[in-house]
C-alpha positions, 0 to 999 in steps of 0.5 A: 502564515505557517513557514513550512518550506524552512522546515525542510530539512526535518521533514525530507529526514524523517522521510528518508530514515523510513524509507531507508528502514523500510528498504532494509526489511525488505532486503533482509526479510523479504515478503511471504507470498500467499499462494496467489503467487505460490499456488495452493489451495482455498478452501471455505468450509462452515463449522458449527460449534462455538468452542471452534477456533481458527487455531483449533482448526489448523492444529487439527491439519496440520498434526492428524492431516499432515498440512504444513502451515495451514492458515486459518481465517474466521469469516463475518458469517457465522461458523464459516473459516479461510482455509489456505494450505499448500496445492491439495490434489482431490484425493488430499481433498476428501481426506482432509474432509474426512478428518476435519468431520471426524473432530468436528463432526458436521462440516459444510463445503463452500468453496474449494479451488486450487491455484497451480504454480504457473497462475501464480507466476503469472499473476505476479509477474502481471502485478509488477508490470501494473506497477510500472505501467501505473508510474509511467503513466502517472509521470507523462501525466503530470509532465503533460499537465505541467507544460505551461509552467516551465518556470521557475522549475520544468514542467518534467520535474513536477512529475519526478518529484511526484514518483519520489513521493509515491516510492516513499507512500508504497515502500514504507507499507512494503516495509511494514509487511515485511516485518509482519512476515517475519514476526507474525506470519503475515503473507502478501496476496492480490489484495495487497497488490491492489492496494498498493495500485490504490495507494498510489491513485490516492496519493498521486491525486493529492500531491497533485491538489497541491501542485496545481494550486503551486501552478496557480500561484505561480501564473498570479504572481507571474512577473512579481519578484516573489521567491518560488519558496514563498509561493511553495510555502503559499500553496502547501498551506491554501491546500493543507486543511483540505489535504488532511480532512480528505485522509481523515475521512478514510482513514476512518473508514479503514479503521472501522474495516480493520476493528469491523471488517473480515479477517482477511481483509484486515491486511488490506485495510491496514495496508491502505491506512499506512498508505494513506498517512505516507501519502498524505504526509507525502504530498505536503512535507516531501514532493513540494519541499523537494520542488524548492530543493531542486530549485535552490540547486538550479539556482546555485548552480547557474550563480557559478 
């Protein structure tokens, strides 16, 4: 039987120096909100033409229209475009239209809507209190469903390690959109807040298959002088297969988004797929080692 609890070490380094790193690029860079939490306006317009580019368009706003950092999205439907830009009143309206007809000549409207400043504050401010009610949440579940294992390690405990592995599943993607702010322009909008709420119910639900079967083995060996790292060590291998082929399934899916799937939910999927490789590697090598970790310290600790 593979001996993955005595490789620990290496497995709780890994994840710690991208955690770190991940935390560093969002301290130093930031996030670059889309106007779901700025305000600005949406705009869907369909172009015929097959020599129209998303650039050609924005370079267009931007030098005759006077946008600032319009961003352009080319949609699966033929000839349809995302427009983004900065609030538009209806008088810009009309003569951005009027000047995206004069380059381009037939111009069909699809969608037009503006988010005001306070829609956006709102929304942000309801995307972090989903965060945190989701995390306490998920831990006075797992506390809860733990109960009748409060030996070797309290049932309490199963759920702290648990939201240390659903920080280390949602930080490292926040990291990775950081750096694509900066290098790419890469902006963070609702999809990305419904990701990361997605991230964590996968994951969760995965630490969660291992533990329950690390409870299970605990009540058959109950009372047996069996170390509580072999039956971690047990558990983490009788799960490992099903863990892996269960993310490799959708990481296929989001693979095929991204190659297939729209522009703009591009970063969506990304987000997920990045997700989905933290969570899994989470769920066996970080949340379970951390369990033996914790019950090594108990342990010495009461030998003094």
């Amino acid at each position: 039987m593979k001996n993955i609890i005595s490789h620990r070490a290496i497995f709780l380094s890994v994840s710690g120096t991208l955690v770190l790193a991940s935390i560093v690029c969002l301290f130093v860079f930031g996030f670059r909100p889309a106007i779901d939490f700025t305000g600005g306006t949406l705009w869907q317009v369909k172009i015929n033409g097959t020599n129209v580019t998303e650039q050609h368009i924005a370079d267009v706003l931007h030098t005759t229209g006077g946008v600032a950092s319009p961003v352009v999205y080319r949609e699966l439907t033929p000839d349809s475009f995302l427009i983004k830009t900065q609030p538009l009143t209806e008088t810009d309206h009309q003569r951005l239209a009027g000047v995206l007809r004069g380059t381009f000549g037939s111009v069909e409207e699809l969608q037009f809507q503006s988010i005001g400043p306070t829609i956006g504050d709102q929304l942000r401010s309801r995307a972090i209190w989903a965060g945190i009610l989701v995390l306490f949440g998920i831990s006075l579940y797992i506390a809860f469903s733990f109960r009748k294992v409060s030996y070797p390690v309290s049932s309490w405990k199963y759920g702290i390690a648990t939201l240390i592995a659903l920080f280390h599943d949602v930080i490292i993607p926040m990291g990775v959109l950081a750096i694509l702010g900066k290098t790419n322009g890469i902006e963070i909008d609702t999809n990305f807040v419904v990701a990361l709420l997605v991230i964590m119910g996968f994951s969760v639900h995965d630490t969660i298959v291992v533990f329950d079967r690390i409870r299970e083995n605990l009540m058959v060996h109950r009372g047996s002088k069996k170390p509580f790292d072999e039956t971690v060590n047990e558990s983490i291998v009788q799960t490992m297969a099903r863990s892996i082929n269960t993310s490799l399934t959708l990481v296929l899916v989001l693979v095929a988004m991204i190659i297939f799937g729209a522009p703009n939910l591009r970063i969506f999927s990304g987000v997920l797929l990045i997700g989905t490789i933290a969570g899994t590697y989470s769920s066996i090598f970080v949340a379970s080692p951390l369990l033996t970790l914790w019950h090594k310290f108990d342990t010495n600790k009461s030998a003094k």
